[in-house]
C-alpha positions as CSV (number, residue, x, y, z in Angstrom):
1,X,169.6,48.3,64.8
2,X,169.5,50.8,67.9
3,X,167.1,50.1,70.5
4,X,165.0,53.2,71.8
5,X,163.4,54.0,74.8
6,X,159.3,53.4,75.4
7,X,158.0,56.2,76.0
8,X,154.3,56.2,77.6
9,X,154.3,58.9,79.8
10,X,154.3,63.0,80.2
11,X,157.0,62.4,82.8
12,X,159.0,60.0,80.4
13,X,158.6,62.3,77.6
14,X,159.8,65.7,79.3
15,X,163.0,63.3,80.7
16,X,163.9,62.7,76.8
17,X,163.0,65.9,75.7
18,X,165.6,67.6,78.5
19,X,168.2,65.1,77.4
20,X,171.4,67.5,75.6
21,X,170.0,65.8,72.5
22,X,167.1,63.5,71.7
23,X,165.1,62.1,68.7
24,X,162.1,61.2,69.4
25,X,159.7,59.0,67.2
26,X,156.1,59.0,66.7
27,X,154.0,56.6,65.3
28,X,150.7,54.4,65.4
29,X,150.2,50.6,65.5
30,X,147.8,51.1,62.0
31,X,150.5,52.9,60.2
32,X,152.4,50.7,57.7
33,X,154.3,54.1,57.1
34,X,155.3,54.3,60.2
35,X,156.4,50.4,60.5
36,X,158.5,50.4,57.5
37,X,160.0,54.0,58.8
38,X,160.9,53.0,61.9
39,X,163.9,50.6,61.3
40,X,165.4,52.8,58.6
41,X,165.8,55.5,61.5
42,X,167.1,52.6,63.6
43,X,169.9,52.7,61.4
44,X,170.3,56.4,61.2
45,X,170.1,56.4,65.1
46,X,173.3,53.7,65.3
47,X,175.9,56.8,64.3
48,X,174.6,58.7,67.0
49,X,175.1,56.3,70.4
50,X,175.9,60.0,72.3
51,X,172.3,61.4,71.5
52,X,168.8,60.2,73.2
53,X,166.2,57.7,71.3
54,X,163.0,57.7,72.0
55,X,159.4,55.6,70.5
56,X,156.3,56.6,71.2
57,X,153.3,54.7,70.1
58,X,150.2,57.1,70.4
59,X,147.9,54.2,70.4
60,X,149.2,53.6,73.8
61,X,150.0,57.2,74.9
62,X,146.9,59.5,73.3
63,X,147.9,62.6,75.1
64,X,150.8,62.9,72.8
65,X,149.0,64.4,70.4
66,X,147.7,67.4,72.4
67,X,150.9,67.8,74.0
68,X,153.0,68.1,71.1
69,X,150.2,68.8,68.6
70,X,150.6,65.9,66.4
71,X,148.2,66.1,63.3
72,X,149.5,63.0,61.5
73,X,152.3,60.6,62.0
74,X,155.0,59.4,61.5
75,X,156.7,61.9,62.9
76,X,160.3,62.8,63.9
77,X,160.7,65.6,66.8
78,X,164.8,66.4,67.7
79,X,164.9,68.6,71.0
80,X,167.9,69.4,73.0
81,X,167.2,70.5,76.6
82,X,163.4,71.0,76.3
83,X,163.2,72.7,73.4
84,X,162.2,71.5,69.6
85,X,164.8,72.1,67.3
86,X,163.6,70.3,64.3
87,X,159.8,68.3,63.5
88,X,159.4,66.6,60.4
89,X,156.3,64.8,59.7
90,X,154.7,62.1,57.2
91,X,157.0,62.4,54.3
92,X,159.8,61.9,56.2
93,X,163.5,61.7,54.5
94,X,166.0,59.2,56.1
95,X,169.0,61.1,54.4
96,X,167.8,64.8,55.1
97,X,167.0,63.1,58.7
98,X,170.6,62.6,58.9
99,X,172.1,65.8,57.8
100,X,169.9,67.6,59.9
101,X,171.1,65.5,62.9
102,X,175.0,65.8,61.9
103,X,174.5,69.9,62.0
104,X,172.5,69.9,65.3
105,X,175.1,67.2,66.8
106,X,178.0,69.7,65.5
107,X,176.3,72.6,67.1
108,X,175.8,71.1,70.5
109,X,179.4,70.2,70.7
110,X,180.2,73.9,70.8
């Protein structure tokens, strides 16, 4: 499975979110949702060494939340160069995951 970078910071966030392309995972230490989600986008995440990975916990980074307005989690957030190209939230589908990363990862390599 892929690691992924801690993030617990504003500063550490806005370095992922600037990256060409990142994924960026949200979740809480309470969320058995969010536990069993997490290693399925692992796996996703291994196809896709060239793009940013990023976890954070919001029990250990609350300002999350306001900054990004997260309601609920889990969530998944994919930005390229500061902007949000895709959020999906709480019901979150490993396999439409993926497709949506294959057609941002194609358009990026325009």
């Amino acid at each position: 499975m892929r690691d992924y970078t801690k993030i617990t910071s504003d500063k550490e966030l806005d370095q992922m979110m600037h990256e060409k392309l990142s994924v960026v995972y949200i979740s809480r230490n309470s969320c058995s949702v969010c536990h069993a989600l997490l290693p399925k986008i692992q796996l996703v995440m291994e196809d896709y060494p060239a793009v940013a990975f990023g976890h954070i916990l919001t029990d250990s980074y609350e300002e999350v939340a306001g900054k990004l307005s997260i309601f609920t989690v889990p969530v998944i957030l994919i930005f390229s160069e500061g902007k949000e190209l895709l959020r999906d939230a709480r019901f979150i589908r490993v396999e439409e995951f993926r497709e949506s990363l294959d057609k941002m990862k194609v358009l990026l390599e325009h």
